[in-house]
C-alpha positions as CSV (number, residue, x, y, z in Angstrom):
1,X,9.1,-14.6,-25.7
2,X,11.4,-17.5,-25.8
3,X,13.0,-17.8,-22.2
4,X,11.9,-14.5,-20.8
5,X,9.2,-14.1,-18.8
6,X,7.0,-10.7,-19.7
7,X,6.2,-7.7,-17.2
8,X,3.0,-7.9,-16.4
9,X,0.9,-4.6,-16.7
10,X,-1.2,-3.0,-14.1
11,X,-3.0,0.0,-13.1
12,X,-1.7,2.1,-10.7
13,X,-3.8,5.0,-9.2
14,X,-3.4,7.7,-7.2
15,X,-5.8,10.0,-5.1
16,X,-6.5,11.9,-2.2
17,X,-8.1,11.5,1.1
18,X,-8.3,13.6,4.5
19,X,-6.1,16.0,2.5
20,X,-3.0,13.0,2.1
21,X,-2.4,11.6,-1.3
22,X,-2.0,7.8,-1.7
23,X,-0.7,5.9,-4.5
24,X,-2.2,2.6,-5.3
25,X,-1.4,-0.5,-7.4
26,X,-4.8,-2.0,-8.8
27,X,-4.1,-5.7,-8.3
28,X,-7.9,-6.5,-9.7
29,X,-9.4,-10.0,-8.7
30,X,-7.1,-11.2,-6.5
31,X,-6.9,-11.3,-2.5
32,X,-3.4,-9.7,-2.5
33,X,-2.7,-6.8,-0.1
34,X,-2.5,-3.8,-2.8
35,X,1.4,-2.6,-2.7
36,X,0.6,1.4,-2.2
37,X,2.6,4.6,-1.3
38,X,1.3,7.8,1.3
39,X,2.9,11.0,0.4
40,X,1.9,14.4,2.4
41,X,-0.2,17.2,1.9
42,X,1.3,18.6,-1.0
43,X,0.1,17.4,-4.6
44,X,3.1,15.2,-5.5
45,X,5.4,15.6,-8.8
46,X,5.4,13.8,-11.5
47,X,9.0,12.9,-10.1
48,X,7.9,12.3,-6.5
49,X,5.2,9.6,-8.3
50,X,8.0,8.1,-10.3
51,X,9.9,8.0,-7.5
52,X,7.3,6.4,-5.4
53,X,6.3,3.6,-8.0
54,X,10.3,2.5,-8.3
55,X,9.8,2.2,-4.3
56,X,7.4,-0.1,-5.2
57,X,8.9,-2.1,-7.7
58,X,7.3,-0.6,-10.8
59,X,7.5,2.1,-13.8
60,X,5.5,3.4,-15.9
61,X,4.9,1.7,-19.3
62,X,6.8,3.2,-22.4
63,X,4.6,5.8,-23.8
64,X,2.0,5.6,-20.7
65,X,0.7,8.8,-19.4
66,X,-0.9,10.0,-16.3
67,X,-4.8,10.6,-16.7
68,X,-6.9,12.6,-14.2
69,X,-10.6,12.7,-13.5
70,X,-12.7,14.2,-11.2
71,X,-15.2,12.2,-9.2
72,X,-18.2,13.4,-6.6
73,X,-17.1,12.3,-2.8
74,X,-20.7,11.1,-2.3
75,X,-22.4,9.4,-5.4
76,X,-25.2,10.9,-6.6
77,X,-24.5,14.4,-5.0
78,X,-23.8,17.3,-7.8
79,X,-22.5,19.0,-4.3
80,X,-20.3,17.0,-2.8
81,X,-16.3,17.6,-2.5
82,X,-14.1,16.7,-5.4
83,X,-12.1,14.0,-5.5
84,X,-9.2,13.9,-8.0
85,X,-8.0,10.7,-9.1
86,X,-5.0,9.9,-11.7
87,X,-4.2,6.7,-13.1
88,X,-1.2,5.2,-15.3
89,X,-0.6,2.4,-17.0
90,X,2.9,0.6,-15.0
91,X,4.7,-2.6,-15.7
92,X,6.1,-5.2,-12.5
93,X,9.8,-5.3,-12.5
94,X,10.1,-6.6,-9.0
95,X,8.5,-10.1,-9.6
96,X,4.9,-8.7,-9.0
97,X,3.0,-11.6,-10.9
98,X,-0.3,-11.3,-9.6
């Protein structure tokens, strides 16, 4: 790309903790505070997360959709509370270069 300098792509994630959700920004091996977004109780909207992401300087990447999976709270434990995490695919276009 001649001149232009490309988005670069991340992984944002989103889950939920003490009953709050949080959005995340994966910025993987760097020391970088992760940019991140706390929304209430309420499971938020695929608008509410778009919203949130353009807070943060980001959007989703063309064709990118949201994935969820369900993890144990306490590894190992076929018991243990469910945690719910999605994840997208997002491009930078706030100068995020990390």
């Amino acid at each position: 790309m001649s001149g232009q300098n490309a988005a670069r792509e991340f992984t944002v994630q989103m889950s939920v903790r003490d009953g709050r959700w949080r959005l995340y920004v994966a910025l993987m091996n760097t020391t970088e505070r992760w940019p991140d977004y706390r929304f209430g109780r309420t499971v938020p909207t695929f608008t509410d997360r778009t919203d949130a992401l353009s807070v943060l300087g980001f959007e989703p990447v063309p064709g990118a959709e949201w994935e969820w999976t369900e993890d144990s709270e306490t590894l190992g434990k076929p018991d243990s509370p469910v945690v719910l995490i999605a994840a997208i695919r997002v491009r930078s276009w706030s100068g995020v270069s990390v």
